[in-house]
N, CA, C and O of each residue as an XYZ file, in Angstrom:
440
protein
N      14.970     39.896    -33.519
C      13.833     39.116    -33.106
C      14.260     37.913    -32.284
O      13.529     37.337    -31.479
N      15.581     37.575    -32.582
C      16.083     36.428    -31.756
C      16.219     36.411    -30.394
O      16.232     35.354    -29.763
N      16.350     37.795    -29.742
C      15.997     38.281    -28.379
C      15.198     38.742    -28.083
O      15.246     39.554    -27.159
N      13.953     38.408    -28.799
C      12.797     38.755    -27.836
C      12.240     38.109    -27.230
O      12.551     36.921    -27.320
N      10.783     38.583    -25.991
C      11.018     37.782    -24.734
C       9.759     36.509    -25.067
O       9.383     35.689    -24.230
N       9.160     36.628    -26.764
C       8.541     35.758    -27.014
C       9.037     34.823    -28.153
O       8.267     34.256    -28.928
N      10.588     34.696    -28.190
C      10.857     33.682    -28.859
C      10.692     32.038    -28.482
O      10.964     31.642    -27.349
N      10.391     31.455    -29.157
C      10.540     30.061    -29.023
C      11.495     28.739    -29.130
O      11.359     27.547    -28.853
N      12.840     29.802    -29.832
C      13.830     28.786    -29.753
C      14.196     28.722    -28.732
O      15.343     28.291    -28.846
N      13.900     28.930    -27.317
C      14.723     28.863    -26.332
C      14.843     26.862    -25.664
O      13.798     26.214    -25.714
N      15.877     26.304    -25.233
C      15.441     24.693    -25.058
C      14.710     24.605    -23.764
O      14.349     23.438    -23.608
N      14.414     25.223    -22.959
C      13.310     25.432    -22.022
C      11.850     25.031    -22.250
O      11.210     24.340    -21.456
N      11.416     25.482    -23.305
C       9.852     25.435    -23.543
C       9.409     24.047    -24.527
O       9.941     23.994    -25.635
N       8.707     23.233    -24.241
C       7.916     22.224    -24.998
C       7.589     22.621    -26.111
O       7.117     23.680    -26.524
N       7.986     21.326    -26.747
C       6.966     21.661    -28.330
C       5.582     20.822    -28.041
O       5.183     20.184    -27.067
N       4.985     21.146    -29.461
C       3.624     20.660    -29.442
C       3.365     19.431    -29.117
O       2.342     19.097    -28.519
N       4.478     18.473    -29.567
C       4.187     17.244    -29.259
C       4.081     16.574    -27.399
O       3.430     15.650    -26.911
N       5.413     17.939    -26.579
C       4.976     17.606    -25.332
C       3.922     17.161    -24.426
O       3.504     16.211    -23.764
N       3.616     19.053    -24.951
C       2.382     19.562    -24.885
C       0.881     18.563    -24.853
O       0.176     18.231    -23.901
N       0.786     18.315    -26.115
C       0.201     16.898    -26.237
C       0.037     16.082    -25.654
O      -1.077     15.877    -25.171
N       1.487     14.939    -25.366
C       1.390     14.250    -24.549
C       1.017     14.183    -22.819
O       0.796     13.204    -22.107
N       1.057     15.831    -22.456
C       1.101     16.107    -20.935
C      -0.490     16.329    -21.172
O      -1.191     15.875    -20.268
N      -1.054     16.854    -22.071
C      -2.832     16.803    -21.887
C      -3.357     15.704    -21.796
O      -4.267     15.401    -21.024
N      -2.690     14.845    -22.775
C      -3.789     13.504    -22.746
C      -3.541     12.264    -21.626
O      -4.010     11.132    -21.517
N      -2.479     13.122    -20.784
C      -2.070     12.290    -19.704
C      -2.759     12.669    -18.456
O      -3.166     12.018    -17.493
N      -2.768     14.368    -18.876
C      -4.037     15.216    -17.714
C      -5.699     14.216    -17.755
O      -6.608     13.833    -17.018
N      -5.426     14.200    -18.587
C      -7.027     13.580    -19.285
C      -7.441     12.400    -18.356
O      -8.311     12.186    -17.512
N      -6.005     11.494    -19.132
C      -6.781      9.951    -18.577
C      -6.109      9.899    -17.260
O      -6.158      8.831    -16.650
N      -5.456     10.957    -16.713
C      -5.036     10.646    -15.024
C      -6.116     11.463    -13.847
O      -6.047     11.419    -12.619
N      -7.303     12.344    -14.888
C      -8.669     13.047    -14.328
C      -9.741     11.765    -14.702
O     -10.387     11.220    -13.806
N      -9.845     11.365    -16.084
C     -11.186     10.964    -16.059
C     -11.446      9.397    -15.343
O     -12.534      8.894    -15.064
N      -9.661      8.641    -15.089
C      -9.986      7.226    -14.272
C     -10.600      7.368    -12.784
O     -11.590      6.720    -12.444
N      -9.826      8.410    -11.787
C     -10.361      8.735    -10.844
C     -12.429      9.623    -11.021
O     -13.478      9.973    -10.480
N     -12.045      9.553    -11.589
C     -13.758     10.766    -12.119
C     -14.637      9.185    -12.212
O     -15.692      8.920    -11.636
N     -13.978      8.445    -12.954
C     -15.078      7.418    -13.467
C     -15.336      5.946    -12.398
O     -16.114      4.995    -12.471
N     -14.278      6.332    -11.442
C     -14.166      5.731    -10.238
C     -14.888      6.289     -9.077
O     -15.043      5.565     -8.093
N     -15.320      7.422     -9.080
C     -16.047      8.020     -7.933
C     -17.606      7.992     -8.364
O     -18.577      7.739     -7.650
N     -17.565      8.335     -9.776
C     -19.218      8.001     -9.811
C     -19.627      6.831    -10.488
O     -20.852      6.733    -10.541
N     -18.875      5.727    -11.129
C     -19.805      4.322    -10.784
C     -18.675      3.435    -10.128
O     -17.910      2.688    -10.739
N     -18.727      3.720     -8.411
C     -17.911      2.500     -7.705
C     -18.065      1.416     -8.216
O     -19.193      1.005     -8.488
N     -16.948      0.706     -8.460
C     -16.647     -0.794     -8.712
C     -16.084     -1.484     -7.758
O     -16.286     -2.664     -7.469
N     -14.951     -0.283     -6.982
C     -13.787     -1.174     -5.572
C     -14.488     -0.640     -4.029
O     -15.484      0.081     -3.961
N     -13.928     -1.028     -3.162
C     -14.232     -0.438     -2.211
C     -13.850      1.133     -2.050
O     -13.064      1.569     -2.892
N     -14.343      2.062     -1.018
C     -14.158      3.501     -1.165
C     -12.830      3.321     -0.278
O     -12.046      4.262     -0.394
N     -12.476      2.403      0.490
C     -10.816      2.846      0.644
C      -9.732      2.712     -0.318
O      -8.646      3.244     -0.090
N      -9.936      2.067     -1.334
C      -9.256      1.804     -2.398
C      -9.102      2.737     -3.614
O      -8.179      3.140     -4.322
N     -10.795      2.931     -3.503
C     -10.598      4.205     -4.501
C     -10.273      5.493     -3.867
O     -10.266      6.458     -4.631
N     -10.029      5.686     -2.753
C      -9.659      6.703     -1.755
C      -8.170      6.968     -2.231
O      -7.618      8.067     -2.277
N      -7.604      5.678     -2.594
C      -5.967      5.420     -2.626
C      -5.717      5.787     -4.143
O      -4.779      6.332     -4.725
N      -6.752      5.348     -4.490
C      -6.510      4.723     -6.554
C      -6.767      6.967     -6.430
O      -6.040      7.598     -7.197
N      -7.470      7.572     -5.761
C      -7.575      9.079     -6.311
C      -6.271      9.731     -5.919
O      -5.625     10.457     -6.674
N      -6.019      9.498     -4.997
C      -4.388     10.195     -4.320
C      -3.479      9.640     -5.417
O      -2.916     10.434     -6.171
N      -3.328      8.509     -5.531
C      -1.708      8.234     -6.211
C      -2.002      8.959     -7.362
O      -1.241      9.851     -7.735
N      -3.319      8.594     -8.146
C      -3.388      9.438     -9.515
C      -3.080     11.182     -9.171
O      -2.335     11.740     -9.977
N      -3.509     11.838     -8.268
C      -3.569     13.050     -7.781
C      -1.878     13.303     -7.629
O      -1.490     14.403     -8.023
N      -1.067     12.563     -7.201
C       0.313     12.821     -7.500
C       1.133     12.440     -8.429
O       2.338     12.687     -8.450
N       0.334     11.641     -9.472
C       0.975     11.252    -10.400
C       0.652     12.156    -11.700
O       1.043     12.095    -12.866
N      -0.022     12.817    -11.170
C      -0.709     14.478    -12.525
C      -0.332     15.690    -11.814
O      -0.658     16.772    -12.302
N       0.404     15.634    -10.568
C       0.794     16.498    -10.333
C       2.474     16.671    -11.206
O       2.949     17.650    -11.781
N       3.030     15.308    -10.995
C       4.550     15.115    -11.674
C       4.371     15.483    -12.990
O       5.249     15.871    -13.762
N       3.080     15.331    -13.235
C       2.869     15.333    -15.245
C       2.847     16.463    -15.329
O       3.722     16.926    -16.060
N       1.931     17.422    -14.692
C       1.998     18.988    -14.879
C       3.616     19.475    -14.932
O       4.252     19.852    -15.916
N       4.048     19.338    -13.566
C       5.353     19.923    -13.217
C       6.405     19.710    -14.708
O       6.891     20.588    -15.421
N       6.511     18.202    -14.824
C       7.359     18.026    -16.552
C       7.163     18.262    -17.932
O       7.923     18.534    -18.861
N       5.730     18.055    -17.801
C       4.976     18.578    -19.206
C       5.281     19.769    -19.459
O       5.950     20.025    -20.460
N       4.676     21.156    -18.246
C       4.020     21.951    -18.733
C       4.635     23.343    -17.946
O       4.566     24.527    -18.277
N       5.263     22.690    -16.768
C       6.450     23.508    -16.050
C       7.674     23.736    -16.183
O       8.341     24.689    -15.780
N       8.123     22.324    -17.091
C       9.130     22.015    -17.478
C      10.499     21.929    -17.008
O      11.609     22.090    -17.517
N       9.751     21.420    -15.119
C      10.823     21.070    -14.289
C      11.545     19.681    -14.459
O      10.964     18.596    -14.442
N      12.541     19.823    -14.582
C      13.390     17.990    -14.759
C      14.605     18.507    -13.497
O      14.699     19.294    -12.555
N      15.634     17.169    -14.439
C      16.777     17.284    -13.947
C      18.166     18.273    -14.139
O      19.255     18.103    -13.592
N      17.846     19.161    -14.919
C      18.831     19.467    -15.790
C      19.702     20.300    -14.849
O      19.474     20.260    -13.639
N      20.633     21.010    -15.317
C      21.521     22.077    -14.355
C      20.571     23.366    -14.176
O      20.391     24.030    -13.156
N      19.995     23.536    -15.505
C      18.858     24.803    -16.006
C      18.161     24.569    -14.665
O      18.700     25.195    -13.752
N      17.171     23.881    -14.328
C      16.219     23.661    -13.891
C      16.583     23.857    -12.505
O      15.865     24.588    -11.823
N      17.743     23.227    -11.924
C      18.150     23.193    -10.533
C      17.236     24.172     -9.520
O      16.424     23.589     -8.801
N      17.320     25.466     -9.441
C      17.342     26.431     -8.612
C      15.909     26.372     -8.366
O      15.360     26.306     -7.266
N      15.191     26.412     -9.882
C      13.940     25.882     -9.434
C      12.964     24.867     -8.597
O      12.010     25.076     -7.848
N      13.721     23.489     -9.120
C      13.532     22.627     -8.336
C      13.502     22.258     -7.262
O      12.752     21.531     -6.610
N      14.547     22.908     -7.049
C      14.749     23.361     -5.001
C      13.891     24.501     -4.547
O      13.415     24.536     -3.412
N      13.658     25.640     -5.646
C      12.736     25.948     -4.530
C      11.174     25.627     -4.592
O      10.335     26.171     -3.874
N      10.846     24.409     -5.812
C       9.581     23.495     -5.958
C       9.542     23.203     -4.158
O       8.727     23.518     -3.291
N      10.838     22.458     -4.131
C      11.040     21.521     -2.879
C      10.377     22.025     -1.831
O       9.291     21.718     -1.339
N      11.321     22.995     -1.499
C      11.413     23.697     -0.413
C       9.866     24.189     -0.116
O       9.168     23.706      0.776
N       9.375     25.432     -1.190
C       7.470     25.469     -0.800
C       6.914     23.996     -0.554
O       6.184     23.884      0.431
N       7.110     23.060     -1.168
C       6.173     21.580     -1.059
C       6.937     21.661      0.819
O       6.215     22.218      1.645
N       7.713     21.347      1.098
C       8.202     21.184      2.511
C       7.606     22.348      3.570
O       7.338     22.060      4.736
N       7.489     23.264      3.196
C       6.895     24.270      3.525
C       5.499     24.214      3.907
O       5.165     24.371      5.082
N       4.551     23.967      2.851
C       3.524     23.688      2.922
C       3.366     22.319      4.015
O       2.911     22.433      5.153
N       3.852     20.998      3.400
C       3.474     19.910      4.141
C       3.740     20.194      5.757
O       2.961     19.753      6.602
N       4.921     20.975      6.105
C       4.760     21.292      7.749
C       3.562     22.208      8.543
O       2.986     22.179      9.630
N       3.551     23.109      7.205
C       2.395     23.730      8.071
C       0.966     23.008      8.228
O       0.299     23.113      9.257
N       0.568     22.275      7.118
C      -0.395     21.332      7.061
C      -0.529     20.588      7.952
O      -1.486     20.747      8.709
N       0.343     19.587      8.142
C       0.606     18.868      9.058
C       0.945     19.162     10.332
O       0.561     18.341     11.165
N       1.713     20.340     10.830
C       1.658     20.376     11.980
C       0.229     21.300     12.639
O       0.017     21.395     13.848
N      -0.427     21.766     11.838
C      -1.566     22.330     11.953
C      -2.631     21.381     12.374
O      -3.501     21.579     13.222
N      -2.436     20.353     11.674
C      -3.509     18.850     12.287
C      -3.345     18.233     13.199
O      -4.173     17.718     13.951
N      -1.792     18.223     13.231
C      -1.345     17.597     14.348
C      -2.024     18.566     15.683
O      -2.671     17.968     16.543
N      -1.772     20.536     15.819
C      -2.333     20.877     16.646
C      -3.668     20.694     17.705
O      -3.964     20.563     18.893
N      -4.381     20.813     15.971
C      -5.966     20.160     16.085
C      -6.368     19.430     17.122
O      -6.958     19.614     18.187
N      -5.623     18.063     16.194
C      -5.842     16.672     16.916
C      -5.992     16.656     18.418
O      -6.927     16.290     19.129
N      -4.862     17.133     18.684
C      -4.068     17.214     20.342
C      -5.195     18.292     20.761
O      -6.046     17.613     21.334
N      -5.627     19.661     20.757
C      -6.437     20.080     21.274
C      -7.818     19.680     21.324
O      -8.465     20.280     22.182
N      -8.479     18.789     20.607
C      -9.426     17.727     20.717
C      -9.126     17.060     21.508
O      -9.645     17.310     22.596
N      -8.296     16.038     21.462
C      -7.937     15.395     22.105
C      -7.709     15.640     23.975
O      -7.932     14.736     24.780
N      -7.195     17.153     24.400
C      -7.322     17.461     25.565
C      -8.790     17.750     25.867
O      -9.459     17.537     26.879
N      -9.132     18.369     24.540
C     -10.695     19.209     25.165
C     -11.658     17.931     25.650
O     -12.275     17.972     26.715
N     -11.699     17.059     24.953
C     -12.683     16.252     25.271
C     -12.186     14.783     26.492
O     -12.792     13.728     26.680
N     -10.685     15.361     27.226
C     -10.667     14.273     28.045
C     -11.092     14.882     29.280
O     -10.446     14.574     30.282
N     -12.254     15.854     29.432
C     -12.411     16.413     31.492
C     -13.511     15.743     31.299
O     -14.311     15.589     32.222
C-alpha cells in the first residue's frame, strides 16, 4: 500500500493545516477586492491597483498552497516550466496589443 499512487506520505502534498491556511487566504484575498468593487470607498484607479496586486498575490497563494510549487530541488523542473508558460503567455499577450495598438494607430492616421 506504500506504493500506491494514492498514498499520502509522499513530502510533496499539504496537510490539512496548509490546505487551510491557502483557503482562508483565497477568501480574504477574493472578498477585499469583491468588497472594494461594490461599495467604493477609494478612487477606481486605486482600486483598479488594490484588484491586480491582490489578483497576483492569490495567484502566489494558489501556486504554494495548493500546487505546491516552492523552492526546493523537487520542485525545480516545474517551476521553470511555471516560468516559461507565464513568459509565454505574457509575449503573446502583449505583443498581440502591442499589434493592435499600432494597427489602430495606422488605420486611423489617413
Amino acid at each position: 500500500m506504500a506504493n500506491s499512487p494514492h498514498s499520502h506520505d509522499d513530502a510533496s502534498h499539504g496537510s490539512f493545516k496548509s490546505y487551510m491556511v491557502g483557503f482562508v487566504l483565497s477568501i480574504i484575498l477574493t472578498a477585499v477586492p469583491f468588497g472594494l468593487v461594490m461599495f467604493p470607498t477609494i478612487s477606481k484607479v486605486a482600486t483598479l491597483w488594490v484588484v491586480l496586486i491582490f489578483a497576483v498575490v492569490q495567484v502566489l497563494v494558489h501556486l504554494v498552497y495548493f500546487l505546491h510549487l516552492d523552492r526546493s530541488a523537487a520542485q525545480r523542473n516545474n517551476v521553470i516550466a511555471f516560468a516559461f508558460a507565464t513568459l509565454v503567455i505574457l509575449l503573446l499577450v502583449g505583443l498581440s496589443v502591442w499589434i493592435m495598438f499600432s494597427i489602430h494607430t495606422f488605420m486611423m492616421a489617413k
